[in-house]
MARZANU-665989 format. One record per residue (C-alpha): residue in one letter; x, y, z. Coordinates in steps of 0.5 Angstrom, whole numbers, padded with zeros to 4 digits, always signed. Example, Ala and Ser with C-alpha at 12.3 -4.5 7.8 and 13.67 -1.06 7.14 Angstrom:
2
A+0025-0009+0016S+0027-0002+0014
END
This chain:
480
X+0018-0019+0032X+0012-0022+0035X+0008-0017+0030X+0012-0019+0024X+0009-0026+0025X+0002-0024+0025X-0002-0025+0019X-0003-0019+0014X-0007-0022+0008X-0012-0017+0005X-0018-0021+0002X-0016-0018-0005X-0010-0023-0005X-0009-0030-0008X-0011-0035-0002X-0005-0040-0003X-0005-0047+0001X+0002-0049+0003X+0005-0054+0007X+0011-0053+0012X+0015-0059+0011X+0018-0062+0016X+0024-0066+0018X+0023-0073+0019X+0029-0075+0024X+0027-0069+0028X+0021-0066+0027X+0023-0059+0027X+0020-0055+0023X+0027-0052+0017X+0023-0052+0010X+0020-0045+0011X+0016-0042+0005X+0017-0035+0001X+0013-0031-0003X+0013-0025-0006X+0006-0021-0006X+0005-0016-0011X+0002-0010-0006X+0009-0010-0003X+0009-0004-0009X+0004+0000-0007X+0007+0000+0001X+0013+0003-0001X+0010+0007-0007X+0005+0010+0000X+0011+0010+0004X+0015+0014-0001X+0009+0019-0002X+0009+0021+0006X+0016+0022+0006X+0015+0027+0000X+0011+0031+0004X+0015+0031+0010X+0021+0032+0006X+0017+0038+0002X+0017+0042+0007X+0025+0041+0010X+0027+0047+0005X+0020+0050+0005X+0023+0056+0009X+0030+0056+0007X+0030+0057-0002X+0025+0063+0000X+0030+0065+0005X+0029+0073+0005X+0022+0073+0003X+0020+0070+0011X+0025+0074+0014X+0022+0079+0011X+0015+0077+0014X+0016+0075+0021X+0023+0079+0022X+0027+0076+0023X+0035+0075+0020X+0037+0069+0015X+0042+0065+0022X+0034+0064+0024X+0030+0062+0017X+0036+0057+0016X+0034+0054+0023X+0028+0052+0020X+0032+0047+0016X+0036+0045+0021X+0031+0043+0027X+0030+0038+0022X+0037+0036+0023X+0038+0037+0030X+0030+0034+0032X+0033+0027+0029X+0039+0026+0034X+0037+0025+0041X+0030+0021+0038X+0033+0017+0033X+0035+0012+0039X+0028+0012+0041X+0025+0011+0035X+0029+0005+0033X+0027+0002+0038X+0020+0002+0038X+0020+0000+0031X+0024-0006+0033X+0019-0007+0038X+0012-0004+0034X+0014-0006+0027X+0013-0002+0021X+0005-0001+0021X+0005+0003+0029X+0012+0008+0026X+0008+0009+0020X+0002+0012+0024X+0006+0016+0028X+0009+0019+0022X+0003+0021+0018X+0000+0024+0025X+0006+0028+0028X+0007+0031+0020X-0001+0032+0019X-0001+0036+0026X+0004+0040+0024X+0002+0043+0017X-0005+0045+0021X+0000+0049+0026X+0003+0052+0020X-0005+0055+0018X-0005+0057+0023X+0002+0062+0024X+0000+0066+0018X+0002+0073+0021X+0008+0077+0022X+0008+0076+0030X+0007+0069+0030X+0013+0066+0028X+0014+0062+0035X+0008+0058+0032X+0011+0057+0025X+0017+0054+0029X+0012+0049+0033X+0010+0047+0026X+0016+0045+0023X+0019+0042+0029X+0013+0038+0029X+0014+0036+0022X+0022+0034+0024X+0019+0030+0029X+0015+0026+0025X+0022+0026+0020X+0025+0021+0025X+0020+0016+0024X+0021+0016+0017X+0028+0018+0015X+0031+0012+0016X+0025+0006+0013X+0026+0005+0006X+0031+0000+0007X+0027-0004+0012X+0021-0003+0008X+0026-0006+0002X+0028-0012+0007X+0021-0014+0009X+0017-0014+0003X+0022-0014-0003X+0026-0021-0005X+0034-0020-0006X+0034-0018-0013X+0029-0012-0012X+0032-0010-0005X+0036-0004-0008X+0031-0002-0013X+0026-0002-0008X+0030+0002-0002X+0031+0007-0007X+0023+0008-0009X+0023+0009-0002X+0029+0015-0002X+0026+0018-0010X+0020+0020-0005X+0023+0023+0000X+0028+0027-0006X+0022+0029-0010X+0019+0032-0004X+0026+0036-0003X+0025+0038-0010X+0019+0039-0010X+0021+0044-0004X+0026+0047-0008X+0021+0049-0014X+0014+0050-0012X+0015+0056-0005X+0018+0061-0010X+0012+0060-0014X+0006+0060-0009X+0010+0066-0005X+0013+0071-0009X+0017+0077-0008X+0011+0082-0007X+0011+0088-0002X+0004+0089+0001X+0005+0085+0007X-0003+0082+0007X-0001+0080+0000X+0004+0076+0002X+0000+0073+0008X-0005+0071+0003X+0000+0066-0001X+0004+0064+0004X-0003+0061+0007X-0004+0057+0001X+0002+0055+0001X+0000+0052+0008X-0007+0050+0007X-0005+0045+0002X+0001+0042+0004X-0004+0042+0010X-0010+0037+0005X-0005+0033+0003X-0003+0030+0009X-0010+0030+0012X-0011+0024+0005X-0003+0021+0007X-0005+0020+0013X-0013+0017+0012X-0009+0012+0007X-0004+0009+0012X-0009+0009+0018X-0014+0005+0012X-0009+0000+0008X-0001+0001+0011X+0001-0006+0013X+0006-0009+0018X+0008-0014+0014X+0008-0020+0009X+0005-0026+0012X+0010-0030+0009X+0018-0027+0008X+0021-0025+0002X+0027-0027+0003X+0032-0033+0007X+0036-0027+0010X+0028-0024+0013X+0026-0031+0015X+0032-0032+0019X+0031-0026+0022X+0023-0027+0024X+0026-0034+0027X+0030-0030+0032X+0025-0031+0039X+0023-0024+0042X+0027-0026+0048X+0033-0027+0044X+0034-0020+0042X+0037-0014+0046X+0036-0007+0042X+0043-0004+0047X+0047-0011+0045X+0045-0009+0037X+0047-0002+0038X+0054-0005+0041X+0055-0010+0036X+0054-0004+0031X+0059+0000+0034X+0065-0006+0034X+0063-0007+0027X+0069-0003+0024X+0067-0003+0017X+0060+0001+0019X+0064+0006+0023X+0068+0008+0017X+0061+0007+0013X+0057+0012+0018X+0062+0017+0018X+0063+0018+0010X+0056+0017+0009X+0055+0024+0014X+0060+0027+0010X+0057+0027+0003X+0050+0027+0007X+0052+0033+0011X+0055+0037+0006X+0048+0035+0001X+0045+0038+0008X+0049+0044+0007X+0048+0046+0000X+0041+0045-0001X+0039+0050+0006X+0044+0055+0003X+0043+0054-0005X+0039+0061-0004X+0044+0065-0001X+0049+0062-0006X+0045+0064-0012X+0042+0071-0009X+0049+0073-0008X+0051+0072-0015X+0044+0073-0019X+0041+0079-0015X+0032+0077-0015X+0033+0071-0018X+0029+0067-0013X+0025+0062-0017X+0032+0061-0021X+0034+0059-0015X+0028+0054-0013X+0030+0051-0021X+0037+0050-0018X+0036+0046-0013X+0030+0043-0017X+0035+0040-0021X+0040+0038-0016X+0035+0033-0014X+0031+0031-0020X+0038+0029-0023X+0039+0025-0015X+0032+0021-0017X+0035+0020-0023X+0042+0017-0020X+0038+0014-0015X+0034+0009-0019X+0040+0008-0023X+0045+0006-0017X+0040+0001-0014X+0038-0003-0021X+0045-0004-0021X+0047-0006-0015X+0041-0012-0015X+0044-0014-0021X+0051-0014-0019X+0052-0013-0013X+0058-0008-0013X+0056-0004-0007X+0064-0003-0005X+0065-0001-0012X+0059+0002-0014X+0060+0007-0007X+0066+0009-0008X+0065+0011-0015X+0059+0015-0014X+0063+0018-0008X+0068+0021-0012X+0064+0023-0017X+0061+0028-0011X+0067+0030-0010X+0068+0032-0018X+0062+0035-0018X+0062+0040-0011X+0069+0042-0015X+0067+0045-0021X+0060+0047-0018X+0064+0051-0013X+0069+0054-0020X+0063+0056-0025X+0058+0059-0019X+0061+0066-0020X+0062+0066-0028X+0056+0070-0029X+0051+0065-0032X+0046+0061-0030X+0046+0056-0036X+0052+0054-0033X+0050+0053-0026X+0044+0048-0027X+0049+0044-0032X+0054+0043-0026X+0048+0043-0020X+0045+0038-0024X+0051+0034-0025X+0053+0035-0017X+0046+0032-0015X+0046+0026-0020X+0052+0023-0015X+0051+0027-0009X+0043+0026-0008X+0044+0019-0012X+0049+0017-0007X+0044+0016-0001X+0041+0009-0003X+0048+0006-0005X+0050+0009+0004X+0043+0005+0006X+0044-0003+0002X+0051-0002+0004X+0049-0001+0011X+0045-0007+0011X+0049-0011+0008X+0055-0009+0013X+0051-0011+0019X+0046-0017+0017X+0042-0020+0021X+0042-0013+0025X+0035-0009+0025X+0035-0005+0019X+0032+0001+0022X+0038+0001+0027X+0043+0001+0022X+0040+0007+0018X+0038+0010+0023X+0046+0012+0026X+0047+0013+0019X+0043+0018+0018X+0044+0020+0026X+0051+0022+0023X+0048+0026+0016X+0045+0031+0022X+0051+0032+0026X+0055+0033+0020X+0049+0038+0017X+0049+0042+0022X+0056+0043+0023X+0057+0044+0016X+0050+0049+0015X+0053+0053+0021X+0060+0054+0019X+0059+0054+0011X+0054+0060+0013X+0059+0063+0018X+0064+0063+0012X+0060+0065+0006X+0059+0072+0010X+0065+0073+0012X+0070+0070+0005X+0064+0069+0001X+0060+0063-0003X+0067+0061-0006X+0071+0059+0000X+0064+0056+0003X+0064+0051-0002X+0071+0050-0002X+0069+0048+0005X+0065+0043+0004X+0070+0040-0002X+0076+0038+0003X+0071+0034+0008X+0069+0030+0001X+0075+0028-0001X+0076+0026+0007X+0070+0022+0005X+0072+0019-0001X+0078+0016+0001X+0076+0013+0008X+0070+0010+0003X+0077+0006+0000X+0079+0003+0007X+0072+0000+0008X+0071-0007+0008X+0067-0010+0003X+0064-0016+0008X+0056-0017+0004X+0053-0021+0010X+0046-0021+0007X+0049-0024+0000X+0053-0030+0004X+0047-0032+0007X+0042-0031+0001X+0048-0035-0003X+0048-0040+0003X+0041-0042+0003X+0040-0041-0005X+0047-0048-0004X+0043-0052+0000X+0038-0055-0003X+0034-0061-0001X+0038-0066-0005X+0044-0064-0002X+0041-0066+0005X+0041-0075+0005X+0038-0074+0012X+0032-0070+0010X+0033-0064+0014X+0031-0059+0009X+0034-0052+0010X+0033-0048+0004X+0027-0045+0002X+0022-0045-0003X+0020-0040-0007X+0014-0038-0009X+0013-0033-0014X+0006-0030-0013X+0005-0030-0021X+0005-0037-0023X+0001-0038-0017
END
């Protein structure tokens, strides 16, 4: 708290004087000003190219599943595991992350991120032989490490930079970046490794893979050290400005956690959140077995695929959060995109085995359309739930939750396609989609962060003959 308090004005802003009001009765200070600054775009738009680049590299492995088996010889349970470390890193340190966002801020999570992902892609460059796969895994937990730091921000980059009509579509800039990173992963590991016999070949592309994965980073990182902020000076919004008044000593990060857990209607949303999540998890670690199954030597296809499923998310992703600040149907709107998921598996489950593949990109793309656009809708619906609590705790169960679930559904969907086949696997998932819709019918629509933006927009200084001034006074950085 004390960090969000402090200055972080870059000398290419607007310099603006402005006089706090205070009350004449009491002299307390209640008129606090808000601003929106214009670099807020270029925060979340950094923050989202970090996360794609870790996100890239979750399924890098897993949509060329039998080509790194091959090479480090190993069986397919292993390869997955590479995207499942992603998935198992982020349950026992997401509580200790959370909590050194709350009291390091923003800026300290993002330089952790950007480092450990950065470290991991130079380990990577360094395990391009057949006998080294214990180092490729050194790599990519590293990089699942730096997942923790970065999974759950988007919503709170949103609330501390974006004012309350922009919040949604700022949390889902920040999710379009790490589902870009996935489809990127889906589409560019076929092409840069394909399929060749001569094992010193195929180390020669694997190893440009890595080594420009590698350059990326190495620029991502420099950025952040250079010109990520904490924070505004001044808050976007009421809702942020109520939450820096509350003194450092006031909050208890265990207290926040338990008042989460009481909190009924967020319960219902983490576990719901979890199952869609969990079961995207499972399809995308999977996709390339499903497809090798039923199209034989179609690995780039397969990479098309998944590009598809998350090249529609982005797409439902940015719709869903444009229309959630413009109405502010969080209940309604989740519900609805929740059953859409559900249709979509059904029917990417039925035509998966028909024997064409324009049919399969039609049905994987509309799965993704609502299954990957569903993940800003869990984030804004948490926030809204659990106001004044820390974003980043918030998201932070919610997706503790999608990596439990990822597991478990990766895991038992992988046992069951090998013994029933990829049919019954996706049926699987079906069952658990419907469990989730029809627990996301019983959550109750409580919007904490609309009532307390609602409250101060009401009460404005007229209203208040003792000169006790409560609302804030907005001022939009343009017209300045």
């Amino acid at each position: 708290m004390e960090l969000e308090k402090r200055k972080m004005m870059q000398p290419s802003d607007p310099v603006v004087n402005i006089e706090t009001p205070t009350t004449k009765n009491n002299g307390n200070n209640s008129k606090q000003t808000i601003r929106l600054y214009k670099r807020r775009w270029f925060i979340v738009c950094l923050f989202s190219s970090y996360s794609l680049c870790n996100s890239f590299q979750w399924i890098q492995y897993g949509i060329i599943n039998n080509i790194f088996m091959r090479f480090y010889g190993v069986d397919s349970f292993t390869i997955d595991w590479m995207s499942m470390i992603y998935m198992l890193t982020y349950i026992p340190f997401i509580f200790p992350v959370t909590w050194l966002l709350d009291k390091k801020g923003l800026r300290v999570i993002g330089l952790v991120a950007t480092a450990l992902n950065c470290l991991g892609t130079w380990i990577k460059v360094a395990s391009v032989r057949p006998n080294l796969f214990p180092v490729t895994m050194l790599g990519q937990f590293c990089c699942s490490c730096a997942q923790v730091f970065i999974l759950g921000m988007p919503s709170r980059i949103a609330s501390v930079w974006f004012g309350s009509e922009e919040v949604s579509t700022a949390c889902s800039i920040g999710v379009f970046g790490n589902q870009l990173g996935i489809a990127i992963g889906f589409l560019v590991p076929p092409i840069l490794v394909p399929n060749v016999e001569d094992m010193d070949e195929l180390a020669h592309h694997i190893s440009i893979m890595f080594y420009i994965t590698a350059g990326v980073a190495t620029i991502l990182l420099l950025l952040v050290v250079v010109v990520f902020q904490e924070c505004p000076e001044l808050p976007p919004t009421q809702a942020q400005a109520t939450a820096r008044s509350i003194p450092p000593e006031e909050y208890s990060y265990t207290a926040s956690i338990l008042r989460l857990l009481r909190n009924r209607p967020f319960i219902l949303l983490i576990i719901t959140y979890g199952l869609n999540v969990g079961c995207f998890y499972a399809v995308g670690t999977l996709l390339n077995r499903m497809i090798i199954e039923h199209y034989p030597g179609e690995e780039v296809n397969a990479g098309r695929i998944g590009l598809t499923i998350v090249i529609a998310g982005m797409v439902g992703s940015l719709i869903c959060g444009i229309w959630l600040d413009r109405t502010k149907t969080y209940k309604q709107t989740t519900l609805t995109v929740y059953s859409m998921s559900l249709v979509g598996m059904i029917v990417y489950a039925a035509t998966l085995s028909l024997g064409h593949l324009w049919v399969v990109f039609i049905t994987a793309g509309a799965l993704g359309f609502f299954m990957t656009g569903y993940l800003p809708l869990g984030f804004e619906f948490a926030v809204e739930l659990t106001y004044p609590e820390s974003e980043g705790t918030s998201s932070g169960l919610l997706n503790c939750a999608a990596q439990v679930f990822g597991i478990i559904f990766t895991i038992c969907q992988g046992k069951i396609m090998d013994g029933f086949g990829t049919l019954a696997g996706n049926v699987f998932l079906c069952v658990f989609l419907l469990i989730g819709t029809i627990m996301t019918a019983f959550i109750n629509s409580d919007l904490r962060r609309q009532k307390a933006n609602q409250l101060a927009q009401a009460a404005k200084p007229s209203d208040n003959p003792d000169g006790n001034v409560s609302a804030p006074e907005v001022l939009n950085e343009a017209r300045l």
